[in-house]
C-alpha positions in Angstrom: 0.0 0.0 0.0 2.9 2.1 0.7 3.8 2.1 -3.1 -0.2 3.2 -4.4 -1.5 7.0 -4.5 -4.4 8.4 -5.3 -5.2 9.3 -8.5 -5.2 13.2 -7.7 -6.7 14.3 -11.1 -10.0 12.1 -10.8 -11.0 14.5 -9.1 -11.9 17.6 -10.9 -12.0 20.9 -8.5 -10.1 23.7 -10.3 -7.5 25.2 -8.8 -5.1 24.6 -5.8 -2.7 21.8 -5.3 -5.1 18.3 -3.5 -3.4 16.0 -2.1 -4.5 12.2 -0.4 -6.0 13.9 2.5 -8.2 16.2 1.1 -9.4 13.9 -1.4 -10.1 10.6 1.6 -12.0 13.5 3.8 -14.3 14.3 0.7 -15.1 10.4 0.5 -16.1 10.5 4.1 -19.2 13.0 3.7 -19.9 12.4 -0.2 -19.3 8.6 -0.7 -19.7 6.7 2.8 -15.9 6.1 3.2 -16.2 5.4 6.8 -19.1 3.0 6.4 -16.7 1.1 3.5 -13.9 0.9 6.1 -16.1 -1.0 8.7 -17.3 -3.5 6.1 -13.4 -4.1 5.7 -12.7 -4.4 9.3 -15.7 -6.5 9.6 -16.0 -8.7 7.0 -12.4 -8.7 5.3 -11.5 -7.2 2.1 -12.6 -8.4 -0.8 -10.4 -8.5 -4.1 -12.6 -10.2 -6.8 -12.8 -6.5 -8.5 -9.2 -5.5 -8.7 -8.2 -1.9 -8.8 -7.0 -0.4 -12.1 -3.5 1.4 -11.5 -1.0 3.1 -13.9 2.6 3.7 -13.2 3.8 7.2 -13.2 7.0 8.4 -11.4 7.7 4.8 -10.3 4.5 5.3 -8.4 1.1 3.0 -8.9 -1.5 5.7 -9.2 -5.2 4.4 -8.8 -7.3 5.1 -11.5 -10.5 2.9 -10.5 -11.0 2.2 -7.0 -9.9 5.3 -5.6 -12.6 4.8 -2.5 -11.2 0.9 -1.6 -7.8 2.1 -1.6 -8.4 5.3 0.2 -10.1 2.9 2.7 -7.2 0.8 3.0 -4.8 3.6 3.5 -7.0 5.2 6.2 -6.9 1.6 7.7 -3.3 1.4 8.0 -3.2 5.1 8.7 -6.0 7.1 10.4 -4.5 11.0 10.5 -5.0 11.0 6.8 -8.7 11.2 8.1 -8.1 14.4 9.5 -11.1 15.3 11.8 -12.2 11.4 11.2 -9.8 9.8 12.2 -10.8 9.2 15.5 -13.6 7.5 14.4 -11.3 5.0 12.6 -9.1 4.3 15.3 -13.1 3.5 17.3 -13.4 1.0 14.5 -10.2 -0.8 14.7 -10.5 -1.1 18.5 -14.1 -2.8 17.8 -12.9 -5.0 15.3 -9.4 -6.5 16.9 -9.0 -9.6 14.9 -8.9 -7.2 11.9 -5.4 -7.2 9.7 -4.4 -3.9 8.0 -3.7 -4.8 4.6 0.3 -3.4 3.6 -0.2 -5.3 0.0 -3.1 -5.7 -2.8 -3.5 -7.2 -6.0 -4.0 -4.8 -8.9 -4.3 -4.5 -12.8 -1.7 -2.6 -14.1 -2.9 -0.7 -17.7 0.0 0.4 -20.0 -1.2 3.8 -19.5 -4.4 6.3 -18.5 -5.3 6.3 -22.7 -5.3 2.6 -22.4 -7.4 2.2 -19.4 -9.6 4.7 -20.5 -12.1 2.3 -22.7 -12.3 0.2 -19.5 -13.0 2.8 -17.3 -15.7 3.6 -19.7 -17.5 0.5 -19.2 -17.0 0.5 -15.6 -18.9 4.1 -15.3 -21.7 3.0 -17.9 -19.5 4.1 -20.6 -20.4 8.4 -19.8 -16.8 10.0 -19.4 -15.6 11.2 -16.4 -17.7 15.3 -15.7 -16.8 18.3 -13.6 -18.3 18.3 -10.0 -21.2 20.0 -9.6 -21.8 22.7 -7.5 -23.2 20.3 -4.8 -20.3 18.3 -5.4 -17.9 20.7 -5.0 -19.5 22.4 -1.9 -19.8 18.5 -0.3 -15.4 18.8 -1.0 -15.3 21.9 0.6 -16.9 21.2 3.5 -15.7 17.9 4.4 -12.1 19.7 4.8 -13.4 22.1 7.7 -11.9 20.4 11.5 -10.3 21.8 14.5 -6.9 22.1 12.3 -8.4 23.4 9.1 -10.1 26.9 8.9 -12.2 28.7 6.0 -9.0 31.0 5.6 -6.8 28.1 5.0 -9.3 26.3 2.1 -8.8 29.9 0.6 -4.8 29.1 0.8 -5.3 26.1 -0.7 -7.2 26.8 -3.2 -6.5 30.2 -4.5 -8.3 30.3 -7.5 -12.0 29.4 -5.9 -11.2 31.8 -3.4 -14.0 34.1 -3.9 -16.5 30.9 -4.4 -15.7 28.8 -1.1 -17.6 31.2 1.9 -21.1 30.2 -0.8 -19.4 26.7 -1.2 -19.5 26.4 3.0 -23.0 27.7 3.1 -24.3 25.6 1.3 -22.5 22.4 3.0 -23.7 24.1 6.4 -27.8 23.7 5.2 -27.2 20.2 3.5 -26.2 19.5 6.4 -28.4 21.3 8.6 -31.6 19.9 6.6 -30.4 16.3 6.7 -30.2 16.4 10.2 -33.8 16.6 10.6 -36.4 14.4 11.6 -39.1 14.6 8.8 -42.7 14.5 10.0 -43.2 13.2 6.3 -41.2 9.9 5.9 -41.5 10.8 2.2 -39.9 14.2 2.2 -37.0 13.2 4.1 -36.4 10.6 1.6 -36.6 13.3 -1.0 -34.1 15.4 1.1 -31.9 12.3 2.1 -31.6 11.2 -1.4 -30.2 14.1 -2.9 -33.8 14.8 -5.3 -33.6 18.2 -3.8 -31.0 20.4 -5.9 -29.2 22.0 -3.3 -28.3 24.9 -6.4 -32.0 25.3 -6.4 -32.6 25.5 -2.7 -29.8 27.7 -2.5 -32.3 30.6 -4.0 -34.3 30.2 -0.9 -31.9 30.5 2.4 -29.7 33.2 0.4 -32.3 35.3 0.5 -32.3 37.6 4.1 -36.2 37.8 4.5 -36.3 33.7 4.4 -32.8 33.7 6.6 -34.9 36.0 9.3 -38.3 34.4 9.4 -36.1 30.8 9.5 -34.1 32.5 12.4 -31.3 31.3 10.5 -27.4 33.5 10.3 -24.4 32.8 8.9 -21.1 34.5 9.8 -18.9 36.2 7.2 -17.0 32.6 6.4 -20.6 30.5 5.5 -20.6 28.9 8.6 -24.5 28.6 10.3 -24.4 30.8 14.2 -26.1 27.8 15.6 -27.5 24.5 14.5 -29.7 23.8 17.0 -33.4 23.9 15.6 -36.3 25.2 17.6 -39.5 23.0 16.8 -40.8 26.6 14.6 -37.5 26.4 13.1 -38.3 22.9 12.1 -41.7 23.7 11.5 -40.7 26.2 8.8 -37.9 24.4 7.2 -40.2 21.2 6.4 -42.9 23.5 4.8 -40.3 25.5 2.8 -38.3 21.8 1.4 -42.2 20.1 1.1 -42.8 23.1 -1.6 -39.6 22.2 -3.4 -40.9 18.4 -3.2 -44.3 19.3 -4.4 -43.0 21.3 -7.0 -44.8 24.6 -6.4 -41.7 26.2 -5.8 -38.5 27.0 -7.4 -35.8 28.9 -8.8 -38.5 31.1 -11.2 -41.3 31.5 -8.6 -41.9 35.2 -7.4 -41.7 34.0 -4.1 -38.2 33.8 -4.6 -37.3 37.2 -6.3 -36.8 40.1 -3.6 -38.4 42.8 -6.1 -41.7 41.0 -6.1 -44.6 41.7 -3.8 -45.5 37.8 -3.5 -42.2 37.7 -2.1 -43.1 39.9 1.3 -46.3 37.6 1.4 -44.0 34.5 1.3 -41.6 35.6 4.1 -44.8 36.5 6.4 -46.1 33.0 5.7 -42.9 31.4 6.5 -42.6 33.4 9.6 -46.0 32.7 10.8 -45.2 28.9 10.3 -42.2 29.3 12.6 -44.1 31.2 15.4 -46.8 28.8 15.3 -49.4 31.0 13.4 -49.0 33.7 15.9 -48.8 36.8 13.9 -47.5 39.2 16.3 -44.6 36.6 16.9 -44.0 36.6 13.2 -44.0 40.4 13.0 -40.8 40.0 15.2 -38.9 37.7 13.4 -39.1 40.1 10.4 -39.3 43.2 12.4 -35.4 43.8 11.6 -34.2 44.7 8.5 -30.5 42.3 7.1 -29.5 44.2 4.0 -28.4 41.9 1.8 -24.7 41.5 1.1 -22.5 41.1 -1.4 -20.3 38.1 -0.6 -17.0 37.5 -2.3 -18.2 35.0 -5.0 -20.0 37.6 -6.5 -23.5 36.2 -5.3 -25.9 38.4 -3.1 -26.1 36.5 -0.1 -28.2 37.2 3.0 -26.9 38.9 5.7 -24.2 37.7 7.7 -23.4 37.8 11.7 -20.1 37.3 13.5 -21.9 36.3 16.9 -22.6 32.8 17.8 -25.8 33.7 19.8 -28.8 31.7 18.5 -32.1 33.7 17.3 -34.9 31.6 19.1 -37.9 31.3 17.0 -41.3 32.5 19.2 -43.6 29.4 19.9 -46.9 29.3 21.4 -45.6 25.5 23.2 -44.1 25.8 26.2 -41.0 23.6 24.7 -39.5 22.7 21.4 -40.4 20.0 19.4 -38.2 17.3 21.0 -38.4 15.0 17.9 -35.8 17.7 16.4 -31.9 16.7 17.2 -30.4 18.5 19.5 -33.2 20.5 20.8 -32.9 22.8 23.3 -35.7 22.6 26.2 -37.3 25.9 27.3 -39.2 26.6 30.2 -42.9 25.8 30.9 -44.7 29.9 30.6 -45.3 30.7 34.3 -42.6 28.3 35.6 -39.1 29.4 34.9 -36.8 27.2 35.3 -39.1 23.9 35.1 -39.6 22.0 32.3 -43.3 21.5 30.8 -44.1 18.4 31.9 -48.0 18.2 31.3 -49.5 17.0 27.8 -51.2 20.2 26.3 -55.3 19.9 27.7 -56.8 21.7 24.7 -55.4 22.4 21.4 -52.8 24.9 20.3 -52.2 26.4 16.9 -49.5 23.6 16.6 -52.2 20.4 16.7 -52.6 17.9 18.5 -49.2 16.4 20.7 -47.5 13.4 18.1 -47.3 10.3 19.8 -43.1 10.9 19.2 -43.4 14.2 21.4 -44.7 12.1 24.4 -42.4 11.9 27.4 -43.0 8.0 27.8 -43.4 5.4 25.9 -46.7 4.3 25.0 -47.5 1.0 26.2 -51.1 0.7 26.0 -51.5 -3.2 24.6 -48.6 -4.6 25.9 -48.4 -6.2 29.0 -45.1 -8.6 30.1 -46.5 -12.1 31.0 -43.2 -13.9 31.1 -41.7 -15.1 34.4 -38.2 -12.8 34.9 -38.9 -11.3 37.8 -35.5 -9.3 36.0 -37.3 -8.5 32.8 -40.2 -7.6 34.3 -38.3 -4.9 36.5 -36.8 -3.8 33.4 -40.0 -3.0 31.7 -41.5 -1.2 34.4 -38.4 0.9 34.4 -38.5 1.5 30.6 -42.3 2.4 31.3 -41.3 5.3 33.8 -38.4 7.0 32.2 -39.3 10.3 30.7 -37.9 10.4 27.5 -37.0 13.9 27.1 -34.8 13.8 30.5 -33.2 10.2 29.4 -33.4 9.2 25.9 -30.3 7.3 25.2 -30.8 5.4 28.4 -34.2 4.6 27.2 -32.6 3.6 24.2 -30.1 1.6 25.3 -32.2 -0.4 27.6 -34.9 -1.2 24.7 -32.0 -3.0 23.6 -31.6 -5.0 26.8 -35.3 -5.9 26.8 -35.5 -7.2 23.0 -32.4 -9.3 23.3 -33.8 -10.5 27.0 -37.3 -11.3 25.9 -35.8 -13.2 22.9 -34.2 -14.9 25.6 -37.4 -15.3 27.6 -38.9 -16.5 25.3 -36.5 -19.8 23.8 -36.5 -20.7 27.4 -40.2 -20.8 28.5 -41.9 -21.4 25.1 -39.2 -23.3 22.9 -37.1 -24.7 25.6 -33.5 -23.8 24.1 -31.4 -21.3 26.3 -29.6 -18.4 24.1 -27.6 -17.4 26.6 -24.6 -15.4 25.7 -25.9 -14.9 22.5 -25.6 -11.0 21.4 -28.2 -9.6 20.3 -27.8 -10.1 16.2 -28.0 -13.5 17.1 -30.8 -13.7 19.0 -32.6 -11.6 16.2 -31.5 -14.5 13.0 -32.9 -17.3 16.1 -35.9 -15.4 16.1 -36.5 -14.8 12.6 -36.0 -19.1 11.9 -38.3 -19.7 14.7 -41.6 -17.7 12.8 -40.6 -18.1 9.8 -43.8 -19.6 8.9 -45.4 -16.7 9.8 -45.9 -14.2 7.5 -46.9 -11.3 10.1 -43.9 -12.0 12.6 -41.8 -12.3 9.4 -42.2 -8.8 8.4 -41.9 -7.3 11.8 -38.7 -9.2 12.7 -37.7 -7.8 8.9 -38.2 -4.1 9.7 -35.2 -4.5 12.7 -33.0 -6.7 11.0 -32.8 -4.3 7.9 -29.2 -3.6 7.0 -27.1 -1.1 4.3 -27.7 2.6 4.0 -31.2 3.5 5.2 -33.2 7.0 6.4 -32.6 7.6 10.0 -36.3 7.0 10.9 -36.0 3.7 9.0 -32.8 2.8 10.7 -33.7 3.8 14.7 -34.8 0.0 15.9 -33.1 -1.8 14.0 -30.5 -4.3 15.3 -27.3 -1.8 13.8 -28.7 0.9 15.1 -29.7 -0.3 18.8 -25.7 -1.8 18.6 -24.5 1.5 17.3 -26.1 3.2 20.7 -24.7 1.1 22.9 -21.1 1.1 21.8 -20.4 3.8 19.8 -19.0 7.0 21.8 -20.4 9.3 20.0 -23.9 8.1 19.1 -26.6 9.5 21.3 -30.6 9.1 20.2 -33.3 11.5 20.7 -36.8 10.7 22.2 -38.0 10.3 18.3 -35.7 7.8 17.7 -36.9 5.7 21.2 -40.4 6.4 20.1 -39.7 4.9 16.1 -37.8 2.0 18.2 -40.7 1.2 20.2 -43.2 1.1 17.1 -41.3 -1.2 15.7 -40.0 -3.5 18.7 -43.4 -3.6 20.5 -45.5 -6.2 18.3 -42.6 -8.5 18.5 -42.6 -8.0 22.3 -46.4 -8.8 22.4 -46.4 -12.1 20.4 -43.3 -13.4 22.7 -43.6 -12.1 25.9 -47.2 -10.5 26.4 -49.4 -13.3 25.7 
């Protein structure tokens, strides 16, 4: 490995000199390159496809396969990671009996014009295209850690310069927006999967009047003055990305253009969203003018703040949404200092309470009818923690009771003990047991789902209940114990609450 490099003109950003790094830290956000290195550690690596090299400089320089071998350089050397490679070392500590590969096998071409007709092939014969302006942002982006400033992209790459600070921006809201938990399972695919043009959405948070009735900033290098989402905040950003889905908004409408009147109506409609249809609250948000200004990519941008302070968006709840990530509670109106703690006793202008905004679990229908006097302590527990005070511990113990009751359950009903089985295991016992049964067969299916799915389609599964419980740096929300808890609860009636 020490003799193969990176093919450092696959990748087509203009100007600046890129090197291994820069390239392996763009893989991580924009092609999963953390999620290929633990199938490695996991599962081995696999050389039936063999990466297609040339020489140059009495160097091997990858010319297909640039992702496998930047995984198994990160492998054998996490810094080149950057602000990942922590998160590498995490995966080489889970996965001991894993063997950092110092050679591979490889096809050597004569040259790049010779490998060109099989590269081709391999990329359904299209030729290799310029990043778009998605793309490139994604690049940009990914390079930001502790080490690596807005200033020093602007080093490195002198000739996008005046683009990056737009470039930032925009990897600040893709981020931003993919960090929420959709109400509509639909749009967040449609946001997850990249069918929202980020160039298009772009014409939307640029604009100040949509920056102030979002209570969105950014400071003078792109970056957002807080990510933390009120549930307004939330509110208005899944109207405003549902008209992009629907299609009644985009880069033409007159919402979107400044000089039009349907534009002032749109920003008061946005802001009124936000505030929870309270139009004095909405007044606020826009009561403040942000002249537009003229960032250095020639663009006009909204208007940009140094501070860090974060504009809370007025509610009529007496707490934020606390299905959004990274919510900040507020307190109860009366009470400072106390949270809420009371379900709302009529309705507000928000609707009625979501079962995912509920402090405890619901458990109407289930009942535990095993014989663990253990188990059935650990249910009553899961049944009185408030979620909103203790959601990973919630979490993390709906993993203890779905491996237990699997447990339970081979013992009492089936007379085979699983003990110090994991809970994977217990999961594929499970599945063989009912699978005659076509119901049981499609609920044990929905947690034992694996690859790349939404984040409400992944919270429950087996990966992600694992994920919770050893990774570091995972920590779920309520919504994710509630999505859990729809999905683990019919399994937990058919084998334990009969």
């Amino acid at each position: 490995m020490s003799e193969l490099d990176l093919d450092l003109q696959n990748v087509r950003i203009p100007g600046g000199e890129l090197d291994e790094s820069a390239i392996a830290n763009y893989l991580v956000e924009a092609a999963d390159l953390l999620e290929l290195i633990q199938d490695i550690l996991r599962d081995g690596y696999l050389d039936n496809e063999l990466p297609v090299v040339v020489v140059e400089r009495g160097r091997y320089v990858v010319l297909e396969a640039n992702r496998r071998a930047a995984a198994l350089k990160a492998i054998l050397k996490p810094a080149l990671l950057g602000k990942s490679a922590l998160k590498v070392e995490r995966l080489l500590e889970r996965y001991p009996q894993a063997e950092p590969l110092s050679r591979v096998r490889v096809m050597v071409a004569p040259s790049r014009a010779a490998a060109q007709p099989l590269l081709a092939r391999l990329h359904t014969r299209n030729p290799k295209k310029a990043w778009l302006r998605e793309q490139q942002a994604v690049f940009y982006h990914a390079q930001l850690s502790a080490n690596v400033s807005v200033n020093d992209l602007k080093l490195l790459y002198p000739s996008e310069a005046k683009s990056i600070v737009g470039f930032i921006r925009m990897g600040e809201m893709r981020e931003l927006i993919r960090g929420i938990r959709y109400d509509d399972h639909e749009l967040g695919e449609f946001v997850q999967e990249s069918r929202l043009k980020m160039t298009a959405f772009e014409y939307a948070y640029d604009l100040p009047k949509v920056q102030q009735a979002l209570g969105l900033s950014f400071n003078k290098d792109g970056l957002l003055a807080s990510k933390r989402l009120s549930a307004g905040q939330r509110r208005g950003l899944q109207y405003l990305l549902g008209r992009f889905k629907a299609r009644t908004l985009n880069t033409r409408s007159a919402e979107l253009q400044r000089a039009k009147p349907e534009h002032e109506t749109f920003a008061k409609e946005l802001a009124r969203i936000v505030a929870g249809n309270n139009d004095d609250a909405a007044d606020i948000l826009l009561s403040e003018s942000s002249p537009a200004a003229n960032t250095s990519d020639g663009r006009q941008r909204g208007a940009e703040v140094t501070g860090g302070e974060r504009l809370e968006a007025p509610t009529t709840a007496g707490r934020p949404d606390p299905s959004t990530s990274g919510a900040v509670g507020q307190a109860a109106a009366g009470k400072p200092g106390k949270p809420d703690r009371t379900e709302p006793a009529s309705p507000s202008p928000r609707g009625p309470n979501r079962g995912d905004t509920r402090s405890r679990l619901d458990m109407e229908g289930f009942e535990y009818k095993g014989s663990s006097s253990g188990l059935r302590r650990r249910f009553e527990e899961l049944k009185r923690l408030d979620l909103r005070d203790f959601p990973n511990a919630a979490y993390d113990l709906l993993r203890t009771v779905l491996e237990c009751s699997i447990k339970d359950h081979f013992v009492t009903a089936r007379q085979n003990r699983l003990a110090g089985r994991n809970l994977a295991f217990c999961v594929t016992e499970l599945a063989k047991a009912y699978q005659s049964d076509a119901r049981m067969t499609a609920l044990i299916n929905t947690i034992n789902r694996r690859g790349a799915l939404p984040a409400a389609q992944f919270a429950g599964t087996t990966s992600a209940l694992n994920v919770g419980n050893h990774e570091p740096d995972a920590f779920a929300s309520s919504a994710d114990v509630h999505e859990a808890w729809d999905r683990i609860k019919p399994i937990l009636i058919e084998i334990v609450g009969k």
